[in-house]
C-alpha positions as a Markdown table, in Angstrom:
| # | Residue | x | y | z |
|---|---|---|---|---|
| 1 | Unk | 61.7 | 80.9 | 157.5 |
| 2 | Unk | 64.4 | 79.7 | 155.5 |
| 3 | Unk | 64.1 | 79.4 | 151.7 |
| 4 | Unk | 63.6 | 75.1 | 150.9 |
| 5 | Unk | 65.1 | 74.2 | 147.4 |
| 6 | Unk | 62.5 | 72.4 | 145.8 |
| 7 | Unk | 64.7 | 69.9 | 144.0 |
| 8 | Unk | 68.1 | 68.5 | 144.7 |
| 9 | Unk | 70.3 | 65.9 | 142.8 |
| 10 | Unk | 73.7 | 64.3 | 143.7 |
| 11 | Unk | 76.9 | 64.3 | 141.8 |
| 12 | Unk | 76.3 | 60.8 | 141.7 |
| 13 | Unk | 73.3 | 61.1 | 140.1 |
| 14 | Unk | 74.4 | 63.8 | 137.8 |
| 15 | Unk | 77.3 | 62.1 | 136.2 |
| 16 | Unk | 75.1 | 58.5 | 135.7 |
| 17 | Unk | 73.1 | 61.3 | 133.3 |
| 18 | Unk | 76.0 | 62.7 | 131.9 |
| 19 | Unk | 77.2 | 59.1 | 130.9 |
| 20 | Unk | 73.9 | 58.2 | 129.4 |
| 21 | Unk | 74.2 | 61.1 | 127.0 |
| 22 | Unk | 71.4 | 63.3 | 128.8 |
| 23 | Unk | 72.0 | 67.1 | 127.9 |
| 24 | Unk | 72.3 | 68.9 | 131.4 |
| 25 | Unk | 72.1 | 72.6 | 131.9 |
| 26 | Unk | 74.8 | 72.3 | 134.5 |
| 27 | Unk | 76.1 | 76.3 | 135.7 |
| 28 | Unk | 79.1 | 76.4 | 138.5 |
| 29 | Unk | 79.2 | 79.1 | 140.7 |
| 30 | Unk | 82.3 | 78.7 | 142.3 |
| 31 | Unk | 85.0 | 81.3 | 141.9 |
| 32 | Unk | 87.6 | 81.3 | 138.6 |
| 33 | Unk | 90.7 | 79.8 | 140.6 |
| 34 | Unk | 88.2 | 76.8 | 141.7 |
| 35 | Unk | 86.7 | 76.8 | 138.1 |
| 36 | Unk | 90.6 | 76.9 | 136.6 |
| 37 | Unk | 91.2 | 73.6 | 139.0 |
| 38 | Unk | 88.7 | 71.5 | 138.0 |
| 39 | Unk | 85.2 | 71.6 | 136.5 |
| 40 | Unk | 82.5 | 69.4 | 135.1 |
| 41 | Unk | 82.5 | 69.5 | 131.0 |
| 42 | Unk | 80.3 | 71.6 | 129.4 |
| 43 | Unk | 79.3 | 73.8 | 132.4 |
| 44 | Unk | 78.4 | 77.5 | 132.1 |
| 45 | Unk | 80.7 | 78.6 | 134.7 |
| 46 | Unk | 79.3 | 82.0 | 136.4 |
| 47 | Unk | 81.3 | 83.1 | 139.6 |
| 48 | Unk | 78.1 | 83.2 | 142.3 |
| 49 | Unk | 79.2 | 87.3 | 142.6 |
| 50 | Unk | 78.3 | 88.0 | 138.9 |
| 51 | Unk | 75.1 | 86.0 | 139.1 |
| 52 | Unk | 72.6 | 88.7 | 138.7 |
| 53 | Unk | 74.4 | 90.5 | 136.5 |
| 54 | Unk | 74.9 | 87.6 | 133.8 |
| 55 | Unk | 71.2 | 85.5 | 134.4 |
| 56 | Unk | 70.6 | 86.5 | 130.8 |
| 57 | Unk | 72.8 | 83.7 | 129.8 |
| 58 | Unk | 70.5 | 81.0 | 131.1 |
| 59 | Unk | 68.0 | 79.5 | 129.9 |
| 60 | Unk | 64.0 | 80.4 | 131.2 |
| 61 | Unk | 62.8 | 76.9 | 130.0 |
| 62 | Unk | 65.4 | 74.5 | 130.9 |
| 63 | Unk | 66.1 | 72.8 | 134.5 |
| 64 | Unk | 69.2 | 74.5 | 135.6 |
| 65 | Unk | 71.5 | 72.3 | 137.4 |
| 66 | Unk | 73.6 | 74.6 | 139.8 |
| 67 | Unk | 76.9 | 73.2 | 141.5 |
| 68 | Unk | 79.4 | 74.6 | 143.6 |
| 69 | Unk | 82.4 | 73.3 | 145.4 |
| 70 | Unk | 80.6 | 72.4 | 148.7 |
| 71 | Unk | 76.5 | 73.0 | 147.5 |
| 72 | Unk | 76.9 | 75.9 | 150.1 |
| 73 | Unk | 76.9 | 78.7 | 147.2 |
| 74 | Unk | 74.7 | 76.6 | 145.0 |
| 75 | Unk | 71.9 | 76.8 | 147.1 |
| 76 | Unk | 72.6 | 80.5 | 147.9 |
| 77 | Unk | 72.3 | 81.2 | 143.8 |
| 78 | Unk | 69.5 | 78.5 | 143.5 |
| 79 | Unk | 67.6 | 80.6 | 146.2 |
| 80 | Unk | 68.1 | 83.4 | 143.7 |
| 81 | Unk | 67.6 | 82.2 | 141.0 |
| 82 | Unk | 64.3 | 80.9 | 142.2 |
| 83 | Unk | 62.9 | 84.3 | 142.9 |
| 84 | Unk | 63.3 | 85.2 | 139.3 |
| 85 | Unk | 61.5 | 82.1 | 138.5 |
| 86 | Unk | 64.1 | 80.0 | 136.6 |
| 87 | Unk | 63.5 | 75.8 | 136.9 |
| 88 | Unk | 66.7 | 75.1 | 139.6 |
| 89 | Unk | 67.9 | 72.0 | 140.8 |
| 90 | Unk | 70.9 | 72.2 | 143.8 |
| 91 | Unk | 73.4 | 69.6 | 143.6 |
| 92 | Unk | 73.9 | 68.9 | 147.6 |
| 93 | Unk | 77.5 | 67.5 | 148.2 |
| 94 | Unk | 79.1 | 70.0 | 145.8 |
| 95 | Unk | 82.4 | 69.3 | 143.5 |
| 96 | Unk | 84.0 | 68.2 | 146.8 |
| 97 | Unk | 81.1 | 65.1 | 146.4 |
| 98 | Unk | 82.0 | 64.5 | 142.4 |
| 99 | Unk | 83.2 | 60.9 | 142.2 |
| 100 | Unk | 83.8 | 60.0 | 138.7 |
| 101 | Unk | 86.9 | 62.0 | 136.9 |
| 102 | Unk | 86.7 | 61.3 | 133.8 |
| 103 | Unk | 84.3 | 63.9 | 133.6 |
| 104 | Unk | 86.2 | 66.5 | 134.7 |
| 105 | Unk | 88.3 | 68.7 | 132.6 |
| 106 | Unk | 91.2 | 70.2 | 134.7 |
């Protein structure tokens, strides 16, 4: 049976919170050329192949908002990070989705 994320949000929906000043725990799995190129501000960026090796760095108690270029590799890490029990969110359409620029530092 395939693993169901329990919670998605759109890059729509994630910059509209952004914008109203909401503080995101936003981490970007996608490699560090596709990080280099463009990436949401204040994102922990963790390349999806270090992710067990580095889940220290996030938080237990804060919804983890997990983004990738396509939401292919998001839902991959959001699948593991579920198993280790961290709050995980997928955004579905990916960077390849994100709409608003001006949020993006390249």
């Amino acid at each position: 049976m395939a693993f169901q994320i329990p919670k998605a949000i759109t890059p729509q929906e994630v910059a509209a919170q952004l914008k109203q000043g909401k503080q995101l725990f936003l981490l970007d799995v996608r490699e560090d050329a596709e990080w280099v190129e463009g990436h949401v501000q204040g994102a922990k960026h963790i390349p999806l192949g270090q992710l067990m090796e580095r889940v220290t760095e996030l938080p237990v108690s804060q919804e983890i908002i997990v983004m990738c270029r396509s939401g292919n590799r998001s839902g991959l890490a959001c699948e593991l990070l579920h198993e280790k029990g961290f709050p995980i969110v997928n955004m579905t359409g990916g960077l390849g989705s994100w709409t608003d620029y001006d949020q993006l530092v390249r």
